[in-house]
C-alpha positions in Angstrom: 17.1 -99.3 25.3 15.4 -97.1 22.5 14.7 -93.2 23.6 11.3 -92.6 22.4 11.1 -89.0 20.2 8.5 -86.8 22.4 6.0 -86.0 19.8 5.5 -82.1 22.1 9.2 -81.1 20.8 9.7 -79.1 17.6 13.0 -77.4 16.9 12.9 -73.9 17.1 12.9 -72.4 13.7 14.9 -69.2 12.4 12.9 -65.6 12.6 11.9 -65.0 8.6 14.5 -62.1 7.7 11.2 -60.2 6.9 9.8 -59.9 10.5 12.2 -57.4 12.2 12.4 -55.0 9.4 8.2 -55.4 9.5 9.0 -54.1 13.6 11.4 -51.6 12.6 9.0 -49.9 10.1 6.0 -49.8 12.7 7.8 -48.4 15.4 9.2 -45.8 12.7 5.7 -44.9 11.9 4.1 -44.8 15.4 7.5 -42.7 16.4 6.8 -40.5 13.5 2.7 -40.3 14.3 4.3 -39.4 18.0 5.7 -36.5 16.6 3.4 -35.2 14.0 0.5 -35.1 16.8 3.3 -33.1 19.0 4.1 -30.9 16.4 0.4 -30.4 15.3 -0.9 -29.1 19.2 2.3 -27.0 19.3 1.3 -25.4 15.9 -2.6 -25.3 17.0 -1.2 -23.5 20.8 1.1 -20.8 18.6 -1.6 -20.4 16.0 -3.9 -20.0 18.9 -2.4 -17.4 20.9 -1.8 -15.7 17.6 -5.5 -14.8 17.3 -5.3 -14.2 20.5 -2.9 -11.5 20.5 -4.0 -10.1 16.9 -7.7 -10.1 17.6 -7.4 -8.7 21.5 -8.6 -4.9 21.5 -6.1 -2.8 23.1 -6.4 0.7 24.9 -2.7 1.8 25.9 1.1 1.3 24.8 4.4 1.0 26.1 7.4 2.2 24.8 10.3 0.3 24.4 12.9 3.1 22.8 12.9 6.2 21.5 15.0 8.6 19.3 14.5 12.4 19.5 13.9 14.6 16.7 16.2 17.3 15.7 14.2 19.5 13.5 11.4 21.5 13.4 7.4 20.5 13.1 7.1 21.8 9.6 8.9 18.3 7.9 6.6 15.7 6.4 7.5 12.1 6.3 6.7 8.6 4.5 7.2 5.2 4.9 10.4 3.9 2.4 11.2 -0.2 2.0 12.7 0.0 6.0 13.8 3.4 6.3 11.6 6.8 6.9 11.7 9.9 4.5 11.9 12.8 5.9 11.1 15.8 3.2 10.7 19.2 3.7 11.1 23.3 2.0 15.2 22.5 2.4 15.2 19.0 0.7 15.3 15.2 1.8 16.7 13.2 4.3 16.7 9.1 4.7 16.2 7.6 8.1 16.8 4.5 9.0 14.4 2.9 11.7 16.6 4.8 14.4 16.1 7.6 13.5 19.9 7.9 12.0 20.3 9.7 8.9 21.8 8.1 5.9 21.7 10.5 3.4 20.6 14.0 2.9 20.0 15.8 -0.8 19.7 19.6 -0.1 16.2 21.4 -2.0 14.3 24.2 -2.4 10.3 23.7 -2.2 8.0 26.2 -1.2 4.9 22.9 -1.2 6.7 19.8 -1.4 4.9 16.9 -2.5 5.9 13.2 -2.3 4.9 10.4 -4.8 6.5 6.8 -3.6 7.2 3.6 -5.3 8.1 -0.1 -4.9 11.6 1.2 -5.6 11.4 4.7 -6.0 10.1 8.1 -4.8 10.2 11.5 -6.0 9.4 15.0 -4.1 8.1 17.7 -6.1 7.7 21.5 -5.9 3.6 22.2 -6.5 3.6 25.7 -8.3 7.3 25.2 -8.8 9.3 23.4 -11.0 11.5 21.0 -9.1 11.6 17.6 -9.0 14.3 15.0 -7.4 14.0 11.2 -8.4 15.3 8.9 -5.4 16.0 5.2 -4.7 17.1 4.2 -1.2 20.9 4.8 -1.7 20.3 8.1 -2.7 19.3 10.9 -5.8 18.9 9.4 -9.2 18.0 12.0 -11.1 16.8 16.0 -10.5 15.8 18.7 -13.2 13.4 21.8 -13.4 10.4 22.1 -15.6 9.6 25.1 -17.9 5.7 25.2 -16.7 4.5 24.8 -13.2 3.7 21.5 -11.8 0.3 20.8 -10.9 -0.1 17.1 -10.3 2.5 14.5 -10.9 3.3 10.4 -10.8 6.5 8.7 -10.9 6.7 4.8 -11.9 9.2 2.3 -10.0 11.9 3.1 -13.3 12.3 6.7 -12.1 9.8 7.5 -15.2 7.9 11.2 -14.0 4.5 12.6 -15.8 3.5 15.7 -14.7 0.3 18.1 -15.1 2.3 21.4 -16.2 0.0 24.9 -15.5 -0.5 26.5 -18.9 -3.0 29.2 -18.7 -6.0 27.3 -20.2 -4.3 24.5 -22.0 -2.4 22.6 -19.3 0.7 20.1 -20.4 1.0 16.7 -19.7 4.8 15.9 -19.7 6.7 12.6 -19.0 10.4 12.7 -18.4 12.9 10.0 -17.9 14.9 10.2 -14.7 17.1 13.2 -15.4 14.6 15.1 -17.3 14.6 14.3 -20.9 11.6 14.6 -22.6 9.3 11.1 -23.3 6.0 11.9 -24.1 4.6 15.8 -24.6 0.5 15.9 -24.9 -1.1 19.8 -25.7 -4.6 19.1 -23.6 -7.3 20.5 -25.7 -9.7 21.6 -22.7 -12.8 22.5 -25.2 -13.2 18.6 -26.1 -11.0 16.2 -23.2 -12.1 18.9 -20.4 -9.2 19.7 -17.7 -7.2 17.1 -16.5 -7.5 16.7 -12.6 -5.7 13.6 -11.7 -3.3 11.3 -12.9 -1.2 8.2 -12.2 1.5 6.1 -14.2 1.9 2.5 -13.6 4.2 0.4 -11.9 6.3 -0.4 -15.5 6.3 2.8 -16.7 4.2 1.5 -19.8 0.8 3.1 -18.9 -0.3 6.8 -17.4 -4.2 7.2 -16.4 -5.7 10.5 -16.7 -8.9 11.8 -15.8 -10.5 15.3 -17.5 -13.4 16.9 -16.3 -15.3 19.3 -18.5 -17.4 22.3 -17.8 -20.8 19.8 -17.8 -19.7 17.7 -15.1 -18.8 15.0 -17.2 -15.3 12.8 -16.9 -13.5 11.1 -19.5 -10.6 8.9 -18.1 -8.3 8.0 -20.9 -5.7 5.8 -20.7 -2.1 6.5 -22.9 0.0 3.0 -23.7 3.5 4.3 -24.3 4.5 0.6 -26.0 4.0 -0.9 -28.9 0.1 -0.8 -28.6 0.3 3.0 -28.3 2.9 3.9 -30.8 0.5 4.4 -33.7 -2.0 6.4 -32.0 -2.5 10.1 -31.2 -0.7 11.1 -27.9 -0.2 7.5 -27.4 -4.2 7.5 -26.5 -5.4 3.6 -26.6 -8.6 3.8 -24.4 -10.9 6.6 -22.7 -14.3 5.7 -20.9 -17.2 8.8 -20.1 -19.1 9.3 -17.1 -21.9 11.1 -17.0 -22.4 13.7 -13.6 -19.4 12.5 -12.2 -16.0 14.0 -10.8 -12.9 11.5 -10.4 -10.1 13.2 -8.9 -8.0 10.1 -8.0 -6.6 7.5 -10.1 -4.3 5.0 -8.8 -2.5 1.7 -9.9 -3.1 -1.8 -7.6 -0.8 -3.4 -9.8 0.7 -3.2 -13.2 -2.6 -4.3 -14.8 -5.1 -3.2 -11.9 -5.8 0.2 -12.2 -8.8 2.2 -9.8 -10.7 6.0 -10.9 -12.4 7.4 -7.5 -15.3 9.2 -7.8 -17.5 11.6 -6.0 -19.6 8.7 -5.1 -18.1 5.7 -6.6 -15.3 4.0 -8.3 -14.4 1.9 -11.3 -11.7 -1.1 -11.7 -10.1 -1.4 -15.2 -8.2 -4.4 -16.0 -5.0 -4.7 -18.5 -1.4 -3.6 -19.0 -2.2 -3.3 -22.3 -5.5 -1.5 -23.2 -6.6 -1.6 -19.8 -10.9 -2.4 -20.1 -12.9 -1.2 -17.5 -14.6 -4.2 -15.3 -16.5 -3.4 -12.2 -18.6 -0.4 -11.4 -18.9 0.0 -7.8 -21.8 2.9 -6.3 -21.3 3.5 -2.5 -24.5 5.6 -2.2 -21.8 7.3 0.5 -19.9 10.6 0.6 -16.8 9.6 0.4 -14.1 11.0 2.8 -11.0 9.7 2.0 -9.2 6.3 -0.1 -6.9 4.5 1.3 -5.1 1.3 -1.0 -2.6 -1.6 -1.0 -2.1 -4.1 -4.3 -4.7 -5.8 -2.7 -7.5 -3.9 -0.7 -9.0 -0.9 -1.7 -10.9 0.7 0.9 -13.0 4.1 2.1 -13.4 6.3 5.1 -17.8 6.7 4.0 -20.2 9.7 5.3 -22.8 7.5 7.2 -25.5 10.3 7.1 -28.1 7.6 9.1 -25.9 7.1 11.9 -23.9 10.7 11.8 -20.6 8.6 11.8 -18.3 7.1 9.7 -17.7 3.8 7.9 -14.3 1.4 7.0 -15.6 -0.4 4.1 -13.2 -2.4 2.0 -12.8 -4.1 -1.3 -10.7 -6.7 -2.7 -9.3 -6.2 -6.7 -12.3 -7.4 -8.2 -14.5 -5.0 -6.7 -16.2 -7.2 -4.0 -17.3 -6.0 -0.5 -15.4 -7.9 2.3 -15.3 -5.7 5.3 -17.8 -2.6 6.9 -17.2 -1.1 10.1 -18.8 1.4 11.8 -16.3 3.9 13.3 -16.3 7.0 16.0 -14.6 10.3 15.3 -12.8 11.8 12.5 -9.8 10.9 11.2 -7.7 12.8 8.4 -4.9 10.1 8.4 -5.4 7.0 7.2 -3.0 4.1 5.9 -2.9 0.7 5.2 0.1 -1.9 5.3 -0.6 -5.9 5.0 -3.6 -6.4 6.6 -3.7 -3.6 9.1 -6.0 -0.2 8.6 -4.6 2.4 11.2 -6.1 6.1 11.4 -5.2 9.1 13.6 -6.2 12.5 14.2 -4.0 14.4 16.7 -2.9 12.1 19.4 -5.9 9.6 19.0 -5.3 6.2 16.9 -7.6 3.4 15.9 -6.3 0.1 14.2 -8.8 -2.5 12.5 -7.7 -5.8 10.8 -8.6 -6.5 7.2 -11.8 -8.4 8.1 -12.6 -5.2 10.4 -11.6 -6.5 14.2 -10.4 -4.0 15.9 -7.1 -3.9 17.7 -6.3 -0.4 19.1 -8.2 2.6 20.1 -6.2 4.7 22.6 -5.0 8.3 23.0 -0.7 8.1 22.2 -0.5 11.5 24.7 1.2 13.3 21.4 0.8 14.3 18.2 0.8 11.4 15.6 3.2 12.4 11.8 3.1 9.0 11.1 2.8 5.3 12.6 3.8 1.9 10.8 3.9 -1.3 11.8 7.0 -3.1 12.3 8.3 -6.3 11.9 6.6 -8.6 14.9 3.1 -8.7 16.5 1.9 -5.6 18.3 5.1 -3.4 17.8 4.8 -0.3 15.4 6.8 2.8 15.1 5.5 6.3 15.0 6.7 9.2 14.8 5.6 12.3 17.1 6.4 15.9 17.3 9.8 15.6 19.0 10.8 12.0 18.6 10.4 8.7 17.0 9.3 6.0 19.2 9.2 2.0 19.0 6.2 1.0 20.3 4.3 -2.4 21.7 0.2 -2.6 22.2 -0.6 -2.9 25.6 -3.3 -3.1 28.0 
């Protein structure tokens, strides 16, 4: 008897070798789109409760530890890479963020002034002649001057100029670290005027001075102590006039950004060579203090309308980007990333960079100086008998 073939039956043919691999590679991708979504919300969540925190406006602080001082009220102190300097009329002392000492260099100063670096600072004796060159392990480099020092500026190579008191023809001196003469300039006051300000750059390669004359007018003239400069007078490559106009602060953004503050405005120059002057800026404000960082610069303003104050700052090309009407006065005021903090006394206000603010509260003692520290909310400041670490609250 034949067996018929059922016409319904097909053998069951191999899977192509292609198939799995095509299943492997989408459940790779919708296990990797699993994750990428997770990892997105838990990035949106942090980045939330970031502004959150940052943009919260806080009234009190707590205290998490605190170091007691061991010396007297009349000490100044400054903010150095992640230590604290501590200068005074008997010398220097580095602190770490403990308040631990690391190194003292004895001194005499009857007015000691501070001018710090990336890398370096330097205190000076005003009316004296003393001057100590430091770097965070210790002194580089110390000598005496034969004038008296009015004004100085020290670049991140230890490099010092100095505006030296010389009846009526002041000196401007630069010294290397250890007090060899660079550069020596006699001012001529009957044609430049008297120099009032001055500031070297980060390199070392260009020093800013600004002259005023008995009219009123400034000149701000700009030495290049390179190659550009070596074949001119006193190393003089540039000098631009204004007209009704005092400048008594010059400053250096950058190596190549450098800022002249006037009575009532201020003007950006551009160039590490011959530095050309590029914005401007009129404020139409009494200005009451300046206030910089290599990337903001920014004003405490007279508002005469409103018989209060204004935070107004400006990015490196001379653009507006934040105004803030502000209450009370303030003789302190610093800047460090994107944080504006100012204190009188025991009071302390702290704005963000696009003018939110974040603290206004009384710290129940009197503020030398307050940073912030590494982590959201926590700064460090140092009172009248102690250092604290402190978190915003409240």
């Amino acid at each position: 008897m034949t067996q018929k073939k059922n016409p319904n039956l097909r053998l069951m043919e191999p899977p192509a070798p292609e198939k799995p691999k095509k299943k492997k590679r989408k459940h790779r991708r919708i296990r990797l789109n699993k994750l990428m979504t997770t990892a997105f919300l838990a990035a949106m969540v942090l980045w939330g409760t970031y502004l959150l925190l940052m943009n919260h406006l806080y009234h009190s602080v707590y205290q998490t530890a605190s170091y007691k001082r061991e010396t007297s009220d009349s000490n100044r102190y400054a903010s150095f890479r992640n230590g604290i300097i501590r200068y005074g009329r008997n010398g220097v002392t580095f602190l770490n963020r403990r308040n631990e000492v690391l190194w003292i260099q004895p001194g005499q100063f009857q007015n000691p002034a501070i001018d710090v670096n990336g890398q370096t600072f330097a205190v000076t004796d005003i009316g004296g002649n003393s001057i100590q060159i430091f770097t965070e392990k210790g002194l580089k480099g110390e000598f005496e001057t034969n004038l008296p020092i009015e004004k100085f500026s020290l670049s991140n190579q230890g490099i010092v100029s100095a505006i030296l008191k010389n009846e009526k023809s002041p000196m401007i001196v630069t010294y290397d670290s250890t007090g060899n003469v660079l550069v020596e300039n006699q001012v001529v006051t009957g044609s430049m005027g008297y120099p009032v300000a001055l500031e070297m750059s980060p390199d070392g390669m260009l020093l800013m001075v600004s002259y005023l004359d008995m009219t009123m007018r400034t000149r701000v003239a700009c030495y290049n102590f390179g190659e550009e400069g070596a074949d001119q007078e006193n190393h003089q490559v540039s000098m631009e006039e204004y007209e009704d106009s005092v400048m008594p602060e010059i400053f250096f953004m950058d190596d190549t950004t450098s800022v002249a503050v006037g009575d009532h405005s201020f003007v950006i120059s551009k160039g590490n060579r011959i530095p050309e002057k590029m914005a401007e800026i009129e404020l139409f404000r009494e200005i009451r203090s300046t206030f910089h960082t290599n990337r903001y610069i920014g004003f405490i303003l007279l508002n005469e309308e409103k018989s209060g104050y204004d935070l107004r700052l400006y990015n490196q090309s001379g653009k507006q980007i934040m105004e803030r009407a502000i209450s009370g006065e303030f003789s302190n005021v610093y800047m460090e990333g994107n944080e504006v903090i100012l204190y009188e006394g025991s009071r302390c206000s702290i704005y963000t960079s696009m003018g939110m603010p974040r603290f206004d509260g009384d710290l129940k003692d009197d503020i030398l100086m307050m940073i912030p520290m590494e982590g959201i909310n926590q700064y460090m400041m140092m009172s009248t008998d102690e250092l604290r670490v402190i978190y915003l609250a409240g």
